[in-house]
N, C-alpha and C positions, 0 to 999 in steps of 0.2 A: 061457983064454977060457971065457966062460963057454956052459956047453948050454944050448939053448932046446928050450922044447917042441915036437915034430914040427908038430903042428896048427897053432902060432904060425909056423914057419917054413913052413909051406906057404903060410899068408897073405899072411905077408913077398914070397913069391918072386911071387904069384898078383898082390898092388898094383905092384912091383913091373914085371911085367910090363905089367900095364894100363895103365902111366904111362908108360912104352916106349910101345907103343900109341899111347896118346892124345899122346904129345908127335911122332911122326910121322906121325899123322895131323893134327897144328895145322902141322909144315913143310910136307905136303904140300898143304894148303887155303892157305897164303901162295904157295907157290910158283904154285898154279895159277892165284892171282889174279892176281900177278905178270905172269905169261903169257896171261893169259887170251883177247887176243885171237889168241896164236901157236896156243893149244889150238883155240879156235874156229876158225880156217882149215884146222887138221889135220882136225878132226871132219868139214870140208866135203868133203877131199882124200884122206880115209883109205880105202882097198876094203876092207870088211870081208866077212872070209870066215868059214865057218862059226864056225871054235878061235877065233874072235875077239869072241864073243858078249860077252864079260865088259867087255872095252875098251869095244864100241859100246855099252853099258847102262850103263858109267861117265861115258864122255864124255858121253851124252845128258843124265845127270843132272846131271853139273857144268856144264854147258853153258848149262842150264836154270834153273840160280840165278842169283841177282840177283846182283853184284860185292860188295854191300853183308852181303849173309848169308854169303856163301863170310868177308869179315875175322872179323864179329861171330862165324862158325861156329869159326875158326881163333884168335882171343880166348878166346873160352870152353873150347875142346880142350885149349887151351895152357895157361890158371888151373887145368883140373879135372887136369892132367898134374904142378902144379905140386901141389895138393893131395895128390893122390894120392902120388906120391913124398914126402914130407912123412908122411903114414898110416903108409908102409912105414918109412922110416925112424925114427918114433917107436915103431912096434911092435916093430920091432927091438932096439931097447934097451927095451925094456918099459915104458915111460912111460903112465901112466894118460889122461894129457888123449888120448895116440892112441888109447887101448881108447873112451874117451868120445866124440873124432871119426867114428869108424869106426862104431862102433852107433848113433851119428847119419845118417851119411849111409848106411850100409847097409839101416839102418831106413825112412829118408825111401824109397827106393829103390823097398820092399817093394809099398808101395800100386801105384805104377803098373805095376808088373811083372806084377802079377794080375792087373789093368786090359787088361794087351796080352795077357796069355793067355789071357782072355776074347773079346777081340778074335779070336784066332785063335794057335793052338801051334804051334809051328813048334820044332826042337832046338838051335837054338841058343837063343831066347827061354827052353825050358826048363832049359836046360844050365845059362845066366846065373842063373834064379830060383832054381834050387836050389842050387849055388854061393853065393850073398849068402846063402840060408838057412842054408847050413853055417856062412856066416863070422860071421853073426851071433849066432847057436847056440853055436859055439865061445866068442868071449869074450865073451856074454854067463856063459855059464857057468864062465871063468875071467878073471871081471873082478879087478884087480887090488885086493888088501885096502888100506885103508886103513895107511899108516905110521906109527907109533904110537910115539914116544921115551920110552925105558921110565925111571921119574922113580924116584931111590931115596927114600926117607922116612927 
C-alpha cells in the first residue's frame, strides 16, 4: 500500500468526516419533515427544564421553518455530502481533478468566511476559517505535477 502524506491524510480523514456530518444532517432534516407535525405537537407538550435548553432552541428553530426549506435544506446537505465524500475519496488516491475540486471549493469558501468573521467571531467560525486555510495552503502547495510520458528519440 502505498504511504500518503500526513497532511494529505489528515484532509482525507477531516472531508471525510464532514460528509459523515453533512449526510446526517440531510437524514435528520427528511426525517424531521417527515414528522413534522408529530415534532410540532411534542414542541407544544414538552416541559422543558433548565438541561434542556439545547432541545427547546432546536425545536424552536425547526419548528420555525417552512416544510419547504427544511426538503430544499436536506436536498442540498445531502448533494454537498455526496460532493464532499467524492473530495475525499479522490484525494485519497491522489487524483488531480480532486486537488483541482477541493481548491475550488475551498477557495470559493474563503470570501464569505471573512464575511462572517467580520460579522462577529465566534471559535468555531474561527476554528472552520483557519482549517479551510490550512487545507487550501496544503495543496495548494503540493498540487500534483503534471504527468508527463517520457518519449525515447
Amino acid at each position: 500500500m502505498k504511504k500518503r502524506p500526513l497532511g494529505l491524510v489528515a484532509i482525507v480523514l477531516y472531508k471525510s468526516f464532514a460528509a459523515l456530518l453533512l449526510m446526517v444532517t440531510s437524514i435528520a432534516l427528511l426525517l424531521t419533515l417527515k414528522n413534522y407535525q408529530t415534532l410540532e405537537a411534542f414542541s407544544e407538550n414538552y416541559v422543558l427544564e433548565g438541561k434542556s435548553m439545547i432541545i427547546n432552541w432546536l425545536l424552536k428553530k425547526v419548528i420555525n421553518l417552512n416544510p419547504r426549506t427544511l426538503a430544499f435544506s436536506s436536498i442540498g446537505t445531502g448533494i454537498y455530502a455526496i460532493v464532499t465524500t467524492i473530495e475525499a475519496i479522490g484525494l485519497w488516491y491522489e487524483k488531480r481533478w480532486a486537488h483541482v475540486l477541493v481548491l475550488g471549493l475551498v477557495g470559493i469558501s474563503i470570501p464569505p468566511e471573512i464575511y462572517e468573521l467580520i460579522q462577529g467571531i465566534s471559535p468555531i467560525k474561527m476554528f472552520i476559517f483557519v482549517l479551510n486555510l490550512a487545507v487550501f495552503g496544503y495543496l495548494f502547495r503540493n498540487f500534483p505535477k503534471h504527468q508527463t510520458t517520457a518519449r525515447s528519440h
